[in-house]
PAKE-515797 format. One line per field, with one value per residue: residue in one letter; chain; x, y, z of N, C-alpha, C in turn. Coordinates in steps of 0.02 Angstrom, whole numbers. Each point is the difference from the previous one (the first is absolute). Layout:
REM PAKE-515797
res: [A, ...]
chain: [A, ...]
n.u: [X, ...]
n.v: [Y, ...]
n.w: [Z, ...]
ca.u: [X, ...]
ca.v: [Y, ...]
ca.w: [Z, ...]
c.u: [X, ...]
c.v: [Y, ...]
c.w: [Z, ...]
END
This chain:
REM PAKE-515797
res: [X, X, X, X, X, X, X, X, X, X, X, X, X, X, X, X, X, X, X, X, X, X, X, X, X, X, X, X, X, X, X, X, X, X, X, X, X, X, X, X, X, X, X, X, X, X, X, X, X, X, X, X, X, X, X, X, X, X, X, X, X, X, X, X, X, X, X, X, X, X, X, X, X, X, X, X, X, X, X, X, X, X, X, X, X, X, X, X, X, X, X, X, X, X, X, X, X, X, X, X, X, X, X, X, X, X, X, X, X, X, X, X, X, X, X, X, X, X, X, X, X, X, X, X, X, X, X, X, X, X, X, X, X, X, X, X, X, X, X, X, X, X, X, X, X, X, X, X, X, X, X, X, X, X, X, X, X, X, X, X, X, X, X, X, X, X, X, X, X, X, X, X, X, X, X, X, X, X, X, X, X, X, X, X, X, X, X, X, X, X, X, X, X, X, X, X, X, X, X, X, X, X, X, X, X, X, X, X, X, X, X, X, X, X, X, X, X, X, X, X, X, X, X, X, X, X, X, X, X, X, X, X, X, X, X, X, X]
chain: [A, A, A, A, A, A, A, A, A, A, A, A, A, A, A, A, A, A, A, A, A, A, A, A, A, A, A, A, A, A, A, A, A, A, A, A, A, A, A, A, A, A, A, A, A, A, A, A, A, A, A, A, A, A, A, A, A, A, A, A, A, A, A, A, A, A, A, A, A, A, A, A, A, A, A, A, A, A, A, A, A, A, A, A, A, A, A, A, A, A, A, A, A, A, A, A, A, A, A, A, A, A, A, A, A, A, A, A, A, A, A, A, A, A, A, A, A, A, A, A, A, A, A, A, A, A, A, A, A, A, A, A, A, A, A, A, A, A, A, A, A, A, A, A, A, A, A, A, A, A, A, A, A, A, A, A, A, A, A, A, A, A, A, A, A, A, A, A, A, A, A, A, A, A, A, A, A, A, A, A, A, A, A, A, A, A, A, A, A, A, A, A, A, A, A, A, A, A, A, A, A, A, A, A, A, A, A, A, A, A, A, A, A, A, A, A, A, A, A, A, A, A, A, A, A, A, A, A, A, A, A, A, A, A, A, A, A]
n.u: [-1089, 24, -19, 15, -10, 49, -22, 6, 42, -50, -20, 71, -1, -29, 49, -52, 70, -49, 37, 57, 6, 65, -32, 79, 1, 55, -20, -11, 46, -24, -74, 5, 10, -21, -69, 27, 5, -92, -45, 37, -21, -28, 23, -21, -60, 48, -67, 12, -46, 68, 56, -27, -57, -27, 34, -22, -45, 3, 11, -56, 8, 14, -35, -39, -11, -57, -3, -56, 4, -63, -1, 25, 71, -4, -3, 37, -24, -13, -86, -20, -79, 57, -54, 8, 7, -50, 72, -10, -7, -56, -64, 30, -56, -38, -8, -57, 31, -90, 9, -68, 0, -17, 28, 76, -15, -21, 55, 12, -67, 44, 22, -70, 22, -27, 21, 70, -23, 47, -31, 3, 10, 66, -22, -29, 32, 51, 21, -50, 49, 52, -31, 8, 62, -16, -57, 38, -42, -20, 47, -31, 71, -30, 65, -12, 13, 36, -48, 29, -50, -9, -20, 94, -3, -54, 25, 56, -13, -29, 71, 13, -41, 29, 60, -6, -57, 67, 37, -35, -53, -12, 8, -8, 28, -47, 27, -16, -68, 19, 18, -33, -44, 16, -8, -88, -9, 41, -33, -20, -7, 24, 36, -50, -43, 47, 22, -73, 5, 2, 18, -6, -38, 13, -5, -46, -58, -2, -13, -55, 16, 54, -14, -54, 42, 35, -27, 14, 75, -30, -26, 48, -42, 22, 40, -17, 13, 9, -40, 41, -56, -34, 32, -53, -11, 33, -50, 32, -91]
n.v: [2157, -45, 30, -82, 21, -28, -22, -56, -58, -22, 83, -2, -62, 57, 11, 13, -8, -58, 31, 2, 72, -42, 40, -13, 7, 25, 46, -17, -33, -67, 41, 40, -47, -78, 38, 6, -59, -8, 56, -23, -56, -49, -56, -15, -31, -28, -29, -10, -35, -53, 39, -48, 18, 49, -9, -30, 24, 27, -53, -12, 85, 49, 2, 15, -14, 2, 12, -27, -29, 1, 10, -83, 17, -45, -79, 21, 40, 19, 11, 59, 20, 57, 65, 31, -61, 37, 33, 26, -7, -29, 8, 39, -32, -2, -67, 24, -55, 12, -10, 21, 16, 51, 6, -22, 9, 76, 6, -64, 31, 27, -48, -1, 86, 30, 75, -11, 37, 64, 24, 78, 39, -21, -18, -5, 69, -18, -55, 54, 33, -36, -10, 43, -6, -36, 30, -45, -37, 15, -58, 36, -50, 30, -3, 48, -25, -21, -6, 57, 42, 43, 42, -38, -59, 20, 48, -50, -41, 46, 22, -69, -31, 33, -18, -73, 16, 25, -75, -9, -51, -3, -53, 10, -35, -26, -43, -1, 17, -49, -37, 21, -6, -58, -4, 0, -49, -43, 30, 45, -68, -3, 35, 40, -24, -6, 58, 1, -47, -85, -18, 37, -28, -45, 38, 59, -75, 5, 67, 6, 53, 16, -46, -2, 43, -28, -10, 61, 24, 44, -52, -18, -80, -10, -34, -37, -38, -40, -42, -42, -19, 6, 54, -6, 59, 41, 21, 67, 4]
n.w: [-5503, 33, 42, 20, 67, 22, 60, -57, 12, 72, -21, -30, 31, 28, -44, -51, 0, -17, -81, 25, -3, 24, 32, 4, 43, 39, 34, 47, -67, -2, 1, 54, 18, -46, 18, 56, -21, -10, 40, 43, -34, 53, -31, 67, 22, 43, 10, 60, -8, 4, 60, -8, -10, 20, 71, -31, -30, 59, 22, -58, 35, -53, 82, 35, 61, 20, 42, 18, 54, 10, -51, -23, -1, -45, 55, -6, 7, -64, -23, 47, 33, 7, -8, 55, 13, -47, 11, -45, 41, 28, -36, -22, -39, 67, 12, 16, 34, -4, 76, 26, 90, -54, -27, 1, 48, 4, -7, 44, 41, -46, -25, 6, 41, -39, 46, 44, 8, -1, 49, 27, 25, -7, -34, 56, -9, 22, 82, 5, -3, 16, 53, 7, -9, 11, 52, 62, 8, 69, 26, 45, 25, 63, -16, 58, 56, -26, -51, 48, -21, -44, 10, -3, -36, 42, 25, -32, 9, 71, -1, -25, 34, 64, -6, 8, 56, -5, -12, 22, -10, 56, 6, 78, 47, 76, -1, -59, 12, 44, -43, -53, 55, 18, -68, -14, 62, -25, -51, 41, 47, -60, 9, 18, -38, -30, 42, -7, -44, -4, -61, -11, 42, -24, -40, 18, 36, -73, 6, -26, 40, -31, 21, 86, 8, -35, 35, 48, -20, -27, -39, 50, -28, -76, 12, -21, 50, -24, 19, -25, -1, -49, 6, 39, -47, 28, -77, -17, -9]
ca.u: [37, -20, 87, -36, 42, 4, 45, 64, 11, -31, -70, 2, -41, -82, 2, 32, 33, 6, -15, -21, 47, 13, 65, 8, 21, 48, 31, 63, 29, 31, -23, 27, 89, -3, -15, 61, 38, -11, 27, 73, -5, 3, -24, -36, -16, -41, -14, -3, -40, 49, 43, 41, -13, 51, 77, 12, 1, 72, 43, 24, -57, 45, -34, -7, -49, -23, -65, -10, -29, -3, 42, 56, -5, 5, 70, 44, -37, 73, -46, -72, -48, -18, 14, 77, 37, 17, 38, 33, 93, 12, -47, -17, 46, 24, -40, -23, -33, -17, -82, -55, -70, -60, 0, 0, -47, -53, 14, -6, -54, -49, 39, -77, -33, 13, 49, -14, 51, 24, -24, 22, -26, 39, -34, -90, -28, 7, -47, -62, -15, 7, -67, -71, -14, 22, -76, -12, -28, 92, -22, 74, -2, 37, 40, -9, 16, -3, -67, -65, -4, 79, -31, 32, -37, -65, 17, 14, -69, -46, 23, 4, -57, 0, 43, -57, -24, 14, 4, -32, -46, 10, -47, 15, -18, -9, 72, 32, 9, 30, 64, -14, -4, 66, 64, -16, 18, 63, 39, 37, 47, 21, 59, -20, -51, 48, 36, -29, -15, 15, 58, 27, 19, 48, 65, 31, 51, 56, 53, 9, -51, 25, -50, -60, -25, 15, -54, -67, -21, -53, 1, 66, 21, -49, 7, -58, 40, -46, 34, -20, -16, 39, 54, 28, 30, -37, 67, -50, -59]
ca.v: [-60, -27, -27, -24, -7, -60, 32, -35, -46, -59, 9, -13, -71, 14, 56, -36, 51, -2, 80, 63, 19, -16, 38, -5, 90, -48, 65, -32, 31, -29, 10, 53, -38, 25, 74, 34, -44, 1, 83, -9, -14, -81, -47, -38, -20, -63, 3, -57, -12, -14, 11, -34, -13, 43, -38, -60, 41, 8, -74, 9, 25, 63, 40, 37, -56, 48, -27, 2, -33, 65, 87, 0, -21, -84, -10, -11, 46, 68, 69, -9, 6, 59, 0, 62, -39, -35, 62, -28, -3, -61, -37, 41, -64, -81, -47, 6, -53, 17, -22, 40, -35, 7, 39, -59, -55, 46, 10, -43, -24, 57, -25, 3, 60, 6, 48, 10, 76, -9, 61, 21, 83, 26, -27, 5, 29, -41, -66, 31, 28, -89, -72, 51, 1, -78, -12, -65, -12, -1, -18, 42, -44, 10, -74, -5, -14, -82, -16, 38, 61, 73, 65, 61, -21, -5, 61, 8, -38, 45, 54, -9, 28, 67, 32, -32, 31, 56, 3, -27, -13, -74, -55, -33, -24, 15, 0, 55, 59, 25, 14, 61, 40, -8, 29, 72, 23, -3, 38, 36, -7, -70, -27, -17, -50, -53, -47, 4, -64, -35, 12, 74, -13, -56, 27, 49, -42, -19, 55, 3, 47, 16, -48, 35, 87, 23, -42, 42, 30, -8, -1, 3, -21, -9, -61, -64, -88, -57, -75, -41, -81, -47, 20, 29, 35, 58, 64, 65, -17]
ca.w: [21, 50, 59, 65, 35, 61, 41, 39, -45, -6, -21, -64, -33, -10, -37, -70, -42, -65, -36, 42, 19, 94, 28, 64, 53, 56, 13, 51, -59, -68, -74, -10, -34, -52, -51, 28, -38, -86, -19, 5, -72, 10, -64, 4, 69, -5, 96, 22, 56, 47, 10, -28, -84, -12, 11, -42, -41, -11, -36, -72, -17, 32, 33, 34, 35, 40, 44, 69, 43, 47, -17, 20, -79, -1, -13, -86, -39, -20, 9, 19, -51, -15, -90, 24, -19, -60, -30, -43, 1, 19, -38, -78, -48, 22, 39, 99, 27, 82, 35, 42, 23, -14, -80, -39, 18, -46, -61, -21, 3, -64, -71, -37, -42, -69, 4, 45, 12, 77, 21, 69, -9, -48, -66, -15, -51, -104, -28, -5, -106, -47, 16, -34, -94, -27, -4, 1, 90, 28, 55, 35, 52, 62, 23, 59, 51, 14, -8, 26, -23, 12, 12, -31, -62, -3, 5, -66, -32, -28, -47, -74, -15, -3, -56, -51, 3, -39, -72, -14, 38, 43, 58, 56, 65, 52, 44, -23, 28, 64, -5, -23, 44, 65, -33, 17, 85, 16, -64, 14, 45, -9, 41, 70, -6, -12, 44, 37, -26, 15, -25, -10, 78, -11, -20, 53, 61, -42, -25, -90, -7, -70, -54, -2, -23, -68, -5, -22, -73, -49, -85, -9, -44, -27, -6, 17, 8, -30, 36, -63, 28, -61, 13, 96, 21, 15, -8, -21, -44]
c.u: [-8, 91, -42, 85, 6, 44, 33, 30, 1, -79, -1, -47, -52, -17, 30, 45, 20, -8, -16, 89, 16, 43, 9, 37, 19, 21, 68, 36, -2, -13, 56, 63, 13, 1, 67, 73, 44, 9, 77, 42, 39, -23, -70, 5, -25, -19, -2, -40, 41, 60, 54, 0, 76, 67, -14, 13, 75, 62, 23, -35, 54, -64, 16, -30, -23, -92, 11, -53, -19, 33, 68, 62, 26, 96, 35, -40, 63, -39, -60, -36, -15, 24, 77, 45, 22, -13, 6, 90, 8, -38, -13, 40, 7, -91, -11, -39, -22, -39, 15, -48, -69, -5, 6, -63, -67, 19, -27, -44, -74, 35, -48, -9, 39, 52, 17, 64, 23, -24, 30, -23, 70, -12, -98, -33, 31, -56, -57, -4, 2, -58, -61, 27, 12, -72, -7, -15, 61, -29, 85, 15, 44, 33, 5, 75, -2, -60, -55, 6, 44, -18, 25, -3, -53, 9, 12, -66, -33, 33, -20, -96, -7, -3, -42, -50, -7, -3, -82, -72, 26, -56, 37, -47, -3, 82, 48, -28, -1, 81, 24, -4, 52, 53, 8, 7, 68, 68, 60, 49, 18, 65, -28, -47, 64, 35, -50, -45, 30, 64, 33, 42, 38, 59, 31, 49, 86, 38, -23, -63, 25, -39, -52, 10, 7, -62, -66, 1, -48, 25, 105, 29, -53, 3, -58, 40, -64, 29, -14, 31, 45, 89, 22, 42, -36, 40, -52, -22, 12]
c.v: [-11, -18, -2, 7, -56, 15, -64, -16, -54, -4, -18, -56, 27, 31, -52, 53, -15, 54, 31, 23, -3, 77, -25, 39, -52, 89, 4, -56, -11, 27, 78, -2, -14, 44, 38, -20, 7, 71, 17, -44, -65, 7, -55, -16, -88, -9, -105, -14, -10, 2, -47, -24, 81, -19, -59, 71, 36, -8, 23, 59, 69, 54, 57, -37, 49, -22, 8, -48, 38, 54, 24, -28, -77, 22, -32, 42, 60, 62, -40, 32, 89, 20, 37, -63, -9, 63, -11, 16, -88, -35, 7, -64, -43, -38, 12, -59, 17, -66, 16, -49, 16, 38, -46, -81, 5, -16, -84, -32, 33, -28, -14, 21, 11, 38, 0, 77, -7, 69, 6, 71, 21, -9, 24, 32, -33, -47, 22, 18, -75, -18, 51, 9, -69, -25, -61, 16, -22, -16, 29, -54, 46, -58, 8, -17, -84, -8, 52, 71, 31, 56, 43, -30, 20, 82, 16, -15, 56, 58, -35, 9, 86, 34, -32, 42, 77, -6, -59, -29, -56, -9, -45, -52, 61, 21, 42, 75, 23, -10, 77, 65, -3, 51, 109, 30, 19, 18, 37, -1, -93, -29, -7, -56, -60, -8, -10, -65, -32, -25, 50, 10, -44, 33, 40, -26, -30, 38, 11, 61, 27, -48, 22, 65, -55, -73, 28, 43, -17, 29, 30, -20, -10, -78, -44, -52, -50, -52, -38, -81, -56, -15, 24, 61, 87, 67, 43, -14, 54]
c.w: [75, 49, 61, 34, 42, 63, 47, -67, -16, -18, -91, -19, -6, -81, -74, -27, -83, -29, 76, 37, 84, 2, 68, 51, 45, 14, 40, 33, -68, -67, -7, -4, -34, -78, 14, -29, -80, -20, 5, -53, 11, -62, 2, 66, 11, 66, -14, 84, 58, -18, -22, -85, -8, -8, -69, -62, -24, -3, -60, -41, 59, 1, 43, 64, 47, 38, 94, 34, 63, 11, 16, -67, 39, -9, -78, -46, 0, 54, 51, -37, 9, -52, -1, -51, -69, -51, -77, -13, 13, -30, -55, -58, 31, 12, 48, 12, 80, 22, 40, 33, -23, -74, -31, -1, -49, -90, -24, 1, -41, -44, -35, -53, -67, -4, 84, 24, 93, 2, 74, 14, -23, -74, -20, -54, -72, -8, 6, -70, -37, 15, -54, -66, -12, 20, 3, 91, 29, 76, 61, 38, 42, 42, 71, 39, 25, 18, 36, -45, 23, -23, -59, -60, -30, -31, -77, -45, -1, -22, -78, -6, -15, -89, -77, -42, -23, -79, -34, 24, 45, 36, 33, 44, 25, 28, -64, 13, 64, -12, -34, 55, 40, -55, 10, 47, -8, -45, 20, 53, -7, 38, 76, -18, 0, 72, 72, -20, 56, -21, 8, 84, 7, -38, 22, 61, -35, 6, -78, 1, -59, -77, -15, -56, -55, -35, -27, -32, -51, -67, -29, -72, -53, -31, -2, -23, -36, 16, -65, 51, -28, 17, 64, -22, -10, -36, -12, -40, -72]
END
């Protein structure tokens, strides 16, 4: 099978995701929020492109509201966008309505693909065993940084190649196996690759060096989130 990697998310128009599986990775934070969510046992996830489709939502609709604007949580929002936030003491049986400057944006610009999953390096090795037994080509969207690359996306991308690769045959891009390698350099010191990003520097200037670690935990959950289009909404596959 075949996983081309992309390293924005404005590189998606280049790519037919007809029959073809979108994973999409938002590492810091949204995809690992999320997965962080649903393992804590939210009922479902709905993302909304704007902050305000959210606030309407919940009008007539008993959520949870949670997101960020430059890494920050939005005003009238209950939650921002760390996963610390969503205990299941507080999410467990309920609606997580998020947006995100760049996950959510991802999720909505792969509504193409035939299957689209949420991947992060808390999750990689499940969505590595799912994309390889289900033997459908899989296109990775690294949702980036308000439109520029992000290192610590890219990072996940080449752990799920990594791990792929264990259970099966693959074929990549070019940019998937330097994403692959950036993953081998840096296996072993992922919390330093994360706050030594660009983002990752932006959060630290936050105070959310507590996000980062738990960002880079690897394979924590075994969850795989599925975005179903049809329905804008996101539960365990």
């Amino acid at each position: 099978m075949q996983i081309i990697v992309t390293s924005t998310l404005e590189e998606i128009s280049r790519h037919d995701l007809k029959a073809k599986t979108a994973l999409v990775i938002d590492v810091l934070r949204a995809t690992t929020t999320i997965i962080t969510a649903l393992a804590n046992g939210a009922q479902k996830v709905v993302p909304f492109l704007e902050p305000e489709q959210a606030l309407y939502y919940k009008k007539s609709n008993a959520c949870v509201l949670g997101g960020e604007r430059k890494s920050c949580i939005i005003p009238g929002f209950d939650c921002g966008n760390s996963p610390f936030e969503y205990t299941t003491e507080k999410i467990a049986g309920k609606t997580f309505v998020i947006s995100t400057t760049n996950g959510t944006r991802a999720l909505h610009a792969v509504r193409e693909a035939e299957h689209i999953y949420l991947a992060a390096l808390v999750n990689a090795g499940a969505v590595a065993k799912r994309i390889i037994a289900e033997k459908r080509d899989c296109v990775i969207v690294c949702s980036g940084t308000e439109g520029y690359f992000s290192s610590d996306d890219f990072l996940a991308a080449g752990a799920i190649l990594y791990k792929a690769k264990e259970y099966g045959e693959v074929h990549t891009n070019d940019l998937g196996d330097v994403a692959q390698l950036w993953y081998e350099k840096h296996k072993d010191f992922l919390v330093h690759a994360l706050k030594n990003c660009f983002h990752g520097r932006r959060l630290l200037n936050l105070g959310l060096e507590h996000d980062i670690d738990f960002c880079a935990k690897e394979d924590i959950f075994a969850v795989v989130p599925k975005y179903n289009v049809a329905t804008n909404e996101i539960t365990i596959a």
